[in-house]
VEXDREN-2710 file (C-alpha; in Angstrom, 1 decimal):
% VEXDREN-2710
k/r/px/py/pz
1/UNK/-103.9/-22.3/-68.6
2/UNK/-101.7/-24.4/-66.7
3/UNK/-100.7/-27.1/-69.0
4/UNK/-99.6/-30.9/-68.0
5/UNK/-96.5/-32.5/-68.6
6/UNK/-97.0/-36.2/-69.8
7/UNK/-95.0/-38.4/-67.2
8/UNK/-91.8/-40.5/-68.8
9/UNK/-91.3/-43.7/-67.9
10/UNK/-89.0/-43.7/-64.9
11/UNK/-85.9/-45.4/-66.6
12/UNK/-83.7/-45.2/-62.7
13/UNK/-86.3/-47.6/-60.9
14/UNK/-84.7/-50.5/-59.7
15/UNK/-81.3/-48.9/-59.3
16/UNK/-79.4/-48.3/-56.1
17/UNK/-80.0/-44.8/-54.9
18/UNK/-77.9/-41.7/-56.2
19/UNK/-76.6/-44.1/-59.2
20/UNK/-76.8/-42.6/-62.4
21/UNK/-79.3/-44.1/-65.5
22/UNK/-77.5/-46.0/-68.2
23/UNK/-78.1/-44.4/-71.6
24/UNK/-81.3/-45.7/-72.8
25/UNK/-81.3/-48.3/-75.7
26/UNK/-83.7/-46.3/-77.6
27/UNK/-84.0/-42.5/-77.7
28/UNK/-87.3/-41.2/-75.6
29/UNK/-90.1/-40.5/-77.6
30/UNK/-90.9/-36.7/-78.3
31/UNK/-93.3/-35.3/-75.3
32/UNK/-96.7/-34.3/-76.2
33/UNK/-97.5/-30.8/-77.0
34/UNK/-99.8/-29.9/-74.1
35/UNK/-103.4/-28.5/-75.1
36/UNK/-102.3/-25.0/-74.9
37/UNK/-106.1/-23.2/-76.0
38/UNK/-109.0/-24.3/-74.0
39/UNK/-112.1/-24.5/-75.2
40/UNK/-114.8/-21.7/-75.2
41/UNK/-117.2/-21.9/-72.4
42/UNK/-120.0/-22.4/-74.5
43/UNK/-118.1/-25.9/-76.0
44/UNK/-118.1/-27.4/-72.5
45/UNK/-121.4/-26.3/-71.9
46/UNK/-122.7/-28.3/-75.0
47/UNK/-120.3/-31.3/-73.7
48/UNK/-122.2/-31.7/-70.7
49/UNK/-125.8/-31.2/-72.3
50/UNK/-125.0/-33.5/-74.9
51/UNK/-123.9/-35.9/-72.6
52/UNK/-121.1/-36.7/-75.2
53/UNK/-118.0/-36.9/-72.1
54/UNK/-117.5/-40.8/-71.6
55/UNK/-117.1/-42.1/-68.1
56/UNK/-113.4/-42.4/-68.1
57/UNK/-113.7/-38.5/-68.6
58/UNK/-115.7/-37.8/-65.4
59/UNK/-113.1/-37.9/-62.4
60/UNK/-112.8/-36.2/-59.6
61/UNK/-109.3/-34.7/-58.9
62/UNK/-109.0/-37.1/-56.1
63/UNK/-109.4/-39.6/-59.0
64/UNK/-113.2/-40.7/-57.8
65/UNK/-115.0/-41.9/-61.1
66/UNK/-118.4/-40.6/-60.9
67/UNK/-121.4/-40.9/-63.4
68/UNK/-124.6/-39.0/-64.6
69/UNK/-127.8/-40.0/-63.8
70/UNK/-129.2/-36.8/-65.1
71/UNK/-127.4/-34.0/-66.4
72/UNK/-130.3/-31.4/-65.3
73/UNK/-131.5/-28.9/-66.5
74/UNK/-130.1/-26.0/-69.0
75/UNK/-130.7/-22.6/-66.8
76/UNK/-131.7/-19.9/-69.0
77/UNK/-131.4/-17.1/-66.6
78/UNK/-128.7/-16.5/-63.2
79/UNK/-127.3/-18.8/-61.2
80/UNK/-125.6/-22.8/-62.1
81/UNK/-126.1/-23.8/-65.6
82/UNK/-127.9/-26.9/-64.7
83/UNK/-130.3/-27.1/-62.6
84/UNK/-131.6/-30.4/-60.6
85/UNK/-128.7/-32.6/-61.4
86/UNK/-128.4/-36.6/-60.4
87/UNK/-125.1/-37.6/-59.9
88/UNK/-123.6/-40.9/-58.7
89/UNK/-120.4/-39.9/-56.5
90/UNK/-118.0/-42.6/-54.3
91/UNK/-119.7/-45.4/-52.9
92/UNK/-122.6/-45.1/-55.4
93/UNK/-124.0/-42.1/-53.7
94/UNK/-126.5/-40.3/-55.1
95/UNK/-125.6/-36.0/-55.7
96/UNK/-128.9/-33.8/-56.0
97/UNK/-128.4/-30.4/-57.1
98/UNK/-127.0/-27.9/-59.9
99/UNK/-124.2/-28.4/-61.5
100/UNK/-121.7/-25.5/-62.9
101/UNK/-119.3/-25.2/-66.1
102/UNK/-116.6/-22.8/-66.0
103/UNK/-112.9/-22.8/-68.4
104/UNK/-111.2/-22.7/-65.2
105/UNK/-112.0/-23.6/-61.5
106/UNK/-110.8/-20.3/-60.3
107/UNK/-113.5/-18.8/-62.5
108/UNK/-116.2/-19.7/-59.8
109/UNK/-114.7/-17.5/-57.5
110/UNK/-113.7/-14.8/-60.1
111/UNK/-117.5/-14.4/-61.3
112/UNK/-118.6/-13.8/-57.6
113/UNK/-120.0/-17.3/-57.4
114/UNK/-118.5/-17.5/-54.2
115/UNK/-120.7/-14.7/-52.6
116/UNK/-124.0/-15.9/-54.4
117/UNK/-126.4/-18.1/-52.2
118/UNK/-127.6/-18.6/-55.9
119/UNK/-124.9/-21.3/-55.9
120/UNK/-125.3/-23.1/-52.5
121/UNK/-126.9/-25.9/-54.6
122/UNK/-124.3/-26.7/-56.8
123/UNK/-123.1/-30.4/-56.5
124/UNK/-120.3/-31.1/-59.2
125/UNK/-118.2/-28.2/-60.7
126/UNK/-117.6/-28.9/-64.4
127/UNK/-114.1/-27.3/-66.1
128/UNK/-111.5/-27.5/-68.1
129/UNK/-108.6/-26.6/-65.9
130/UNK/-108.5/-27.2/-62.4
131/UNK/-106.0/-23.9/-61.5
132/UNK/-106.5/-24.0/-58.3
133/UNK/-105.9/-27.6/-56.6
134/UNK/-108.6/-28.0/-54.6
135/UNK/-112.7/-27.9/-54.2
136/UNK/-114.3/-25.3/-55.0
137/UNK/-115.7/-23.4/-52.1
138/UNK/-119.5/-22.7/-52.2
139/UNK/-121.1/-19.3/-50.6
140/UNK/-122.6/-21.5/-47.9
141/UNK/-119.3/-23.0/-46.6
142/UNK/-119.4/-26.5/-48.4
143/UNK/-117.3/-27.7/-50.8
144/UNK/-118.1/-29.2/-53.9
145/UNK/-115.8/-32.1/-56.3
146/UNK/-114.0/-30.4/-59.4
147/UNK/-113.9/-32.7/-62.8
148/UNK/-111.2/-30.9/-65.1
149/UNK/-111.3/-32.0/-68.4
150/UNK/-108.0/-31.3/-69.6
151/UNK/-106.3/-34.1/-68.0
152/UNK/-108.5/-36.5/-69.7
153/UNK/-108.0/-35.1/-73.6
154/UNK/-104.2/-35.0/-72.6
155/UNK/-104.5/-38.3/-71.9
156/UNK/-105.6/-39.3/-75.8
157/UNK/-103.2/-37.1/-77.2
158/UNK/-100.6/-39.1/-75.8
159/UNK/-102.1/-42.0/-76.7
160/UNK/-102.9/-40.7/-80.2
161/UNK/-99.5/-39.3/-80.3
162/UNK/-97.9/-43.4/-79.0
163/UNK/-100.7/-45.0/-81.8
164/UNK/-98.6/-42.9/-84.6
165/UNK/-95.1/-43.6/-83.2
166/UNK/-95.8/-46.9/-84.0
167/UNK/-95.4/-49.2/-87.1
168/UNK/-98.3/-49.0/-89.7
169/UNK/-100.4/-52.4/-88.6
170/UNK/-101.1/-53.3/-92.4
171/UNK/-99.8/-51.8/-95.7
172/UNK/-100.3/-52.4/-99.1
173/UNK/-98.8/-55.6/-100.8
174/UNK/-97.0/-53.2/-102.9
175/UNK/-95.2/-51.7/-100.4
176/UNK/-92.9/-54.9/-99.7
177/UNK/-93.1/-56.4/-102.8
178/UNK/-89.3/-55.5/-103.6
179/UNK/-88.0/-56.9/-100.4
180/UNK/-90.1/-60.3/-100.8
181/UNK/-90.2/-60.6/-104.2
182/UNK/-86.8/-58.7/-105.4
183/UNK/-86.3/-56.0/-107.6
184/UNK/-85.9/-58.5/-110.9
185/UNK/-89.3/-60.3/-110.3
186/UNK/-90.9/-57.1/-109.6
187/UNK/-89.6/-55.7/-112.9
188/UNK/-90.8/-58.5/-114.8
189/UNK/-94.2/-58.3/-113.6
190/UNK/-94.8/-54.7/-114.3
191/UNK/-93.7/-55.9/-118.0
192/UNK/-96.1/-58.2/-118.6
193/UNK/-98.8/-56.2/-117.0
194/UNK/-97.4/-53.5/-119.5
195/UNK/-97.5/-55.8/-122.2
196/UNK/-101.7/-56.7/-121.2
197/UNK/-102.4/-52.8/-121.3
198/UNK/-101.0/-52.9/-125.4
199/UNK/-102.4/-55.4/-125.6
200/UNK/-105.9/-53.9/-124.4
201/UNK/-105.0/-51.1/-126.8
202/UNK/-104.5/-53.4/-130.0
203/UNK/-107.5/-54.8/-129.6
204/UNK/-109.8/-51.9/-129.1
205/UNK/-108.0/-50.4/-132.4
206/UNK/-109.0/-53.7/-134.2
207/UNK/-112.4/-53.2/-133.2
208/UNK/-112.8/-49.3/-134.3
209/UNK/-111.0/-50.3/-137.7
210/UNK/-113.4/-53.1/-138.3
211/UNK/-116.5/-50.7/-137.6
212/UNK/-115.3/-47.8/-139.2
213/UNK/-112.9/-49.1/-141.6
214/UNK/-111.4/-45.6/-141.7
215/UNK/-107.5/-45.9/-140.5
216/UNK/-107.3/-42.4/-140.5
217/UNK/-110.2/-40.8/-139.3
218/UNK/-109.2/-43.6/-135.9
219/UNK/-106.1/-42.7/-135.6
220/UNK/-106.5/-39.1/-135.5
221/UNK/-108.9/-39.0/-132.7
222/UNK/-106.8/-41.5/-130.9
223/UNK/-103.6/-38.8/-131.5
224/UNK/-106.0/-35.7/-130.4
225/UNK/-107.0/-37.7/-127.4
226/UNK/-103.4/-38.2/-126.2
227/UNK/-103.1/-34.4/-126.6
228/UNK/-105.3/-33.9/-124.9
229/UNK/-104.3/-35.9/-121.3
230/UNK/-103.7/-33.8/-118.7
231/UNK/-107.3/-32.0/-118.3
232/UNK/-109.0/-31.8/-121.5
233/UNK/-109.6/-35.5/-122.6
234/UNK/-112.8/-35.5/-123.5
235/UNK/-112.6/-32.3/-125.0
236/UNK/-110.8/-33.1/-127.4
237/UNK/-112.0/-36.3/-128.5
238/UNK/-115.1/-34.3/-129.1
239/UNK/-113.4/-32.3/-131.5
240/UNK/-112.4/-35.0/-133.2
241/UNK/-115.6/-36.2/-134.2
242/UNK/-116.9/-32.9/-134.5
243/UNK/-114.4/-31.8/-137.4
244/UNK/-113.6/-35.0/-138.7
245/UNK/-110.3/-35.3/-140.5
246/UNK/-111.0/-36.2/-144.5
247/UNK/-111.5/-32.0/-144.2
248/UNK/-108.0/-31.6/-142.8
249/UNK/-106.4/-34.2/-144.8
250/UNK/-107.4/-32.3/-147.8
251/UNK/-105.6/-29.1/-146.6
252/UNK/-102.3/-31.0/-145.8
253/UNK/-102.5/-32.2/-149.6
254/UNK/-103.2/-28.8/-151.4
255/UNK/-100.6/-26.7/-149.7
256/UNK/-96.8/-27.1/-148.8
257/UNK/-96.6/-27.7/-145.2
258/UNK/-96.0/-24.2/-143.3
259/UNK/-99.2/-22.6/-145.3
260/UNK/-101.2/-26.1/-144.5
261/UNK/-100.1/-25.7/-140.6
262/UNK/-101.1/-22.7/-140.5
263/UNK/-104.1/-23.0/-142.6
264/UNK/-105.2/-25.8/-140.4
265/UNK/-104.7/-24.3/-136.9
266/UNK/-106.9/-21.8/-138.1
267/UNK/-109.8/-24.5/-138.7
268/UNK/-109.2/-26.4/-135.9
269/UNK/-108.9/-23.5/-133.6
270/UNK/-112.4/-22.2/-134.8
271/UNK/-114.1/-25.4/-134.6
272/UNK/-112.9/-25.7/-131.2
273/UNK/-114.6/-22.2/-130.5
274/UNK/-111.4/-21.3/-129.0
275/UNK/-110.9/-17.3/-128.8
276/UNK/-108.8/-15.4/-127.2
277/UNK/-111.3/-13.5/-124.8
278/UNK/-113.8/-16.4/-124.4
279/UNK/-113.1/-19.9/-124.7
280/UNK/-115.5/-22.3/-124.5
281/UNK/-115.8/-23.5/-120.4
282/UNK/-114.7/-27.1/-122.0
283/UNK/-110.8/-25.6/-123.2
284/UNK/-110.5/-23.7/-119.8
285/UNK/-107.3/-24.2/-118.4
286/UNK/-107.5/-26.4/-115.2
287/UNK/-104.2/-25.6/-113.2
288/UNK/-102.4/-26.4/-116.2
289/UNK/-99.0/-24.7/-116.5
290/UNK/-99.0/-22.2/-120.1
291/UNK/-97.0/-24.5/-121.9
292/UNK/-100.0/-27.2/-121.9
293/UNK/-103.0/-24.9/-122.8
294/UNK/-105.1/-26.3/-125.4
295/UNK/-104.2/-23.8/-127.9
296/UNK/-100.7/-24.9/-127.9
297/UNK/-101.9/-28.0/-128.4
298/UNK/-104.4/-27.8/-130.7
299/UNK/-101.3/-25.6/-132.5
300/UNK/-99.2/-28.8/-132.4
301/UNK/-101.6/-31.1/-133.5
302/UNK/-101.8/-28.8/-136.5
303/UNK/-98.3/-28.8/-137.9
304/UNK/-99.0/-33.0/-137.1
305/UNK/-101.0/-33.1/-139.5
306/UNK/-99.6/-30.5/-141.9
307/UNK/-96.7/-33.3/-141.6
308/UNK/-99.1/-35.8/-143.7
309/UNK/-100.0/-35.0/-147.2
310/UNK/-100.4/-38.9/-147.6
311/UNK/-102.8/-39.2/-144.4
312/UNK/-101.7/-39.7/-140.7
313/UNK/-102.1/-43.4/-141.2
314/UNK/-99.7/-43.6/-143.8
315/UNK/-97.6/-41.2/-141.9
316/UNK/-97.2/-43.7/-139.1
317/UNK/-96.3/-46.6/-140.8
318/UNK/-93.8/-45.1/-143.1
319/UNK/-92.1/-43.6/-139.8
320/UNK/-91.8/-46.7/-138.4
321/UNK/-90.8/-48.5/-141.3
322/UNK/-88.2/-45.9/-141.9
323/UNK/-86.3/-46.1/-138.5
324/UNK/-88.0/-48.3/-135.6
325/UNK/-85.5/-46.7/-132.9
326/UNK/-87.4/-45.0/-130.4
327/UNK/-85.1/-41.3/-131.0
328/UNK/-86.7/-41.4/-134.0
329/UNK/-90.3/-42.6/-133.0
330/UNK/-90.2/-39.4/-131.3
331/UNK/-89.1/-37.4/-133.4
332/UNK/-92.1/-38.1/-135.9
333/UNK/-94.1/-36.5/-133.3
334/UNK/-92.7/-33.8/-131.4
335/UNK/-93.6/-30.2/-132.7
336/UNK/-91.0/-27.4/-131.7
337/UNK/-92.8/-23.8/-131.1
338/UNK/-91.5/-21.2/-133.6
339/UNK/-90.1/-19.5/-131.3
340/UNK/-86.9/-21.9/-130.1
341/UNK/-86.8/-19.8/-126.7
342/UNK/-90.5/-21.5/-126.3
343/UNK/-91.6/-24.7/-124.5
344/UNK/-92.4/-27.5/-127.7
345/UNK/-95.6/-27.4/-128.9
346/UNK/-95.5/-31.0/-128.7
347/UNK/-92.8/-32.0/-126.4
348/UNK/-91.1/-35.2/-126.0
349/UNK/-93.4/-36.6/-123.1
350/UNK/-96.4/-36.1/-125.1
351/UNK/-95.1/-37.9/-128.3
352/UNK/-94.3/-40.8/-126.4
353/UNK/-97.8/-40.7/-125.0
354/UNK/-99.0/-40.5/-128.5
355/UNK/-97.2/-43.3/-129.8
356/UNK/-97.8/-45.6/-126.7
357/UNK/-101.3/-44.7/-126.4
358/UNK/-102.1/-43.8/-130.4
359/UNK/-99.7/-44.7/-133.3
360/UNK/-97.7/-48.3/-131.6
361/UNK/-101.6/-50.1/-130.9
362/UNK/-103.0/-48.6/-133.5
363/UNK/-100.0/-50.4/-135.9
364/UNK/-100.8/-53.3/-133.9
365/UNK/-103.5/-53.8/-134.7
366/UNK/-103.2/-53.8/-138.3
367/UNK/-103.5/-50.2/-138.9
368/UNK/-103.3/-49.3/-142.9
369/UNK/-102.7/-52.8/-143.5
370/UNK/-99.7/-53.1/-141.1
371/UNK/-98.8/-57.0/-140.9
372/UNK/-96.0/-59.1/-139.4
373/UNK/-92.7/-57.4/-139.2
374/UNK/-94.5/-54.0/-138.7
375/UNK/-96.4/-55.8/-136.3
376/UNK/-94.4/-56.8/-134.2
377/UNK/-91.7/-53.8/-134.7
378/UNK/-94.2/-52.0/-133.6
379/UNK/-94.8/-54.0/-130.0
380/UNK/-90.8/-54.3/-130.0
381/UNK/-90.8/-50.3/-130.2
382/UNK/-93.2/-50.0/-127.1
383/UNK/-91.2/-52.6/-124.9
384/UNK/-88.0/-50.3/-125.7
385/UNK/-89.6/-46.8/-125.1
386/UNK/-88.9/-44.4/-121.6
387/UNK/-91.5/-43.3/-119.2
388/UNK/-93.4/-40.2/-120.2
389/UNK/-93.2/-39.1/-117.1
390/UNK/-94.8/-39.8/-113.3
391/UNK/-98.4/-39.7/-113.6
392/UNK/-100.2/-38.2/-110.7
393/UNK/-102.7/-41.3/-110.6
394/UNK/-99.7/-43.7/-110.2
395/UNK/-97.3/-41.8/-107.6
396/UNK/-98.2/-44.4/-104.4
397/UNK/-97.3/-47.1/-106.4
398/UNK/-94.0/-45.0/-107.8
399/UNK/-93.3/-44.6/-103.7
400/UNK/-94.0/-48.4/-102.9
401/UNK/-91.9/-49.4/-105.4
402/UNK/-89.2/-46.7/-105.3
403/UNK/-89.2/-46.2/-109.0
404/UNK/-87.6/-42.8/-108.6
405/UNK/-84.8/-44.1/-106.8
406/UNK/-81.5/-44.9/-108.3
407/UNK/-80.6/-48.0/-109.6
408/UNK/-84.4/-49.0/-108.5
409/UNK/-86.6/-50.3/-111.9
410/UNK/-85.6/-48.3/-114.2
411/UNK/-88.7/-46.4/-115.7
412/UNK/-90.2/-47.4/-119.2
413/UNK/-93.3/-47.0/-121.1
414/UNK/-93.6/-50.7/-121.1
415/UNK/-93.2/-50.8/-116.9
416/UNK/-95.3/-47.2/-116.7
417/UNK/-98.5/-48.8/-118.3
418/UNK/-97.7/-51.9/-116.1
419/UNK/-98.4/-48.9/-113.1
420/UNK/-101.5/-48.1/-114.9
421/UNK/-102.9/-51.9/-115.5
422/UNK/-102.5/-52.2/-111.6
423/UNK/-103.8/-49.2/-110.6
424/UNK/-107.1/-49.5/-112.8
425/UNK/-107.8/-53.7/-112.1
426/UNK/-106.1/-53.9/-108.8
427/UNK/-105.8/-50.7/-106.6
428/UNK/-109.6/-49.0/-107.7
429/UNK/-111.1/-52.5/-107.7
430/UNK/-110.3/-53.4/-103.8
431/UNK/-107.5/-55.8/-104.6
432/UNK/-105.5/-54.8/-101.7
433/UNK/-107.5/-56.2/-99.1
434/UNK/-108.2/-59.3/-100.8
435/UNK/-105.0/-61.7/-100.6
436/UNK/-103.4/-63.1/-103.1
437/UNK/-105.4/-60.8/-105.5
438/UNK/-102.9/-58.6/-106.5
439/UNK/-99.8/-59.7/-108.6
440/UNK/-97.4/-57.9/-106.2
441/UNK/-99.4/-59.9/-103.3
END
């Protein structure tokens, strides 16, 4: 196929002849790839029965614009592939006769067309690439007007090709926010949307405590949930009501700790129905790397609660109360593997998303008859705390805001669950497109 070169802007006109063109202001644009594979036969064929070519497709290579009246009929046997066509030529003329598709003009002739009296009645010559330059010659002597397609879809490439040279038209508020609002401002509104999220937390912790008034069976399926981020969520909450933890608590108080970790891997484990050969469809790993399968985690959460003769509840707030620096926070709940060449069983991303999500709200809220100072050590904890990580869910907003950059918003827990309080009452809810909606708006 003889592909078409889009035209540049001629950048001499106006100049005196022979003078040579300054050197542009701005560098040319790339050129468009030509449309280097035309379509199948039968594609075109379907194009022109389902009338789906708009006007400004149908031009003659003379540039006449012509339009169907009626496309004819679909020939199932020899000769043109329409039959009985109405065409409105030049002048508003009115075409009777067949009309014929081919890839390439010099197809017509190629295919013997050109020695069929089968053809005499052919009126318009449909293709895709007009190879030859000229119209196409009929058996009886008369020529016939070529449309070639290819021009035309060349033509929206470029334009496709100038629409995404261009500026985006709108973006999200988010996007700018740093350069209207500055980096400090922007800062302290992911804060205090931080600070709502806790907030949020605290108080759904005071509810569970005042329905179940059990502070330890809440916080352990608040800690097994944060395990359990990442893919298996739900799955583990299950398993926290399902083996509930008075059972487990009285494991971690018979036995010194490395028989009670062990002893209580091996009940959780089996309550969990997870095996070797056959886990449960619930615990299969979903593009997780090794490091975060369940079993690992479920491993971790073992030696947790091996940690807690005294309860998990207990074993919060005597953490905190102990040291309320965050090195230590997280040390309270990471789990090395056994193996010190291994990943942690519980690393140091995951304990912070257990105390952000688990142990700090859930001492917030009064949780085994925390008050005051433990109160609000544990809210001072949270606002001093580094990011877990990126979240997946949040990485647009990380872009917009160019928290990965240097010296950009330095990222916290606090300013991470900020990301996630937008994201869940701003981005998912429409806010974008309503002004003024969005605190970065």
């Amino acid at each position: 196929m003889r592909a078409s070169t889009p035209r540049l802007p001629d950048r001499q006109a106006g100049l005196p002849p022979r003078q040579a063109s300054p050197p542009p202001a701005a560098p040319l644009p790339p050129p468009v790839v030509p449309l280097t594979r035309p379509p199948p036969e039968e594609e075109l064929v379907r194009l022109w029965h389902g009338q789906h070519l708009p006007p400004d497709a149908l031009v003659t290579r003379r540039g006449e614009a012509l339009r169907v009246i009626y496309r004819g009929r679909r020939s199932s046997g020899p000769g043109p592939d329409f039959r009985d066509a109405v065409i409105e030529g030049p002048e508003r003329e009115l075409w009777h006769g067949d009309a014929e598709v081919h890839v390439r003009s010099s197809s017509f002739r190629h295919h013997g067309h050109s020695r069929d009296p089968a053809y005499d009645g052919v009126v318009l010559h449909l293709v895709w690439e007009d190879d030859e330059g000229e119209d196409t010659l009929l058996p009886c002597g008369r020529r016939v007007a070529v449309v070639a397609l290819a021009p035309w879809f060349q033509r929206r490439r470029q334009e496709l090709a100038r629409l995404l040279r261009q500026p985006d038209a709108w973006r999200e508020p988010c996007f700018s926010a740093l350069a209207r609002l500055g980096p400090e401002a922007v800062g302290d509104i992911l804060d205090r949307l931080g600070d709502l999220r806790f907030r949020q937390k605290t108080e759904g912790f005071r509810r569970a405590l005042s329905d179940s008034g059990a502070a330890d069976q809440v916080l352990y399926a608040a800690v097994l949930e944060a395990l359990g981020y990442g893919g298996h969520r739900e799955a583990f909450a299950r398993l926290a009501h399902e083996l509930p933890y008075p059972r487990l608590r009285a494991v971690a108080a018979q036995r010194p700790a490395a028989e009670a970790a062990a002893r209580l891997e091996t009940i959780i484990l089996a309550a969990a129905g997870l095996t070797p050969l056959a886990p449960p469809a619930d615990w299969r790993p979903r593009c997780l790397r090794p490091a975060n399968h369940p079993r690992r985690r479920l491993a971790g959460a073992a030696r947790l609660l091996a940690r807690a003769p005294s309860g998990l509840a207990a074993y919060a707030r005597g953490s905190l109360a102990t040291d309320p620096s965050p090195a230590a926070a997280i040390r309270a709940w990471t789990v090395a593997a056994a193996n010190s060449a291994s990943p942690a069983l519980v690393g140091r991303g995951r304990a912070i998303e257990i105390l952000v999500n688990a142990v700090l709200p859930f001492l917030a809220a009064g949780g085994d008859g925390a008050e005051g100072a433990l109160q609000e050590q544990a809210l001072g904890l949270f606002r001093r705390l580094s990011a877990a990580g990126s979240y997946g869910v949040t990485a647009h907003l990380e872009r917009a805001l160019a928290l990965r950059r240097a010296g950009r918003l330095t990222g916290s827990a606090r300013r991470q669950q900020g990301l996630l309080w937008l994201l869940h009452c701003y981005c998912r809810q429409g806010g974008c497109a309503q002004a003024g909606t969005c605190p970065l708006s």
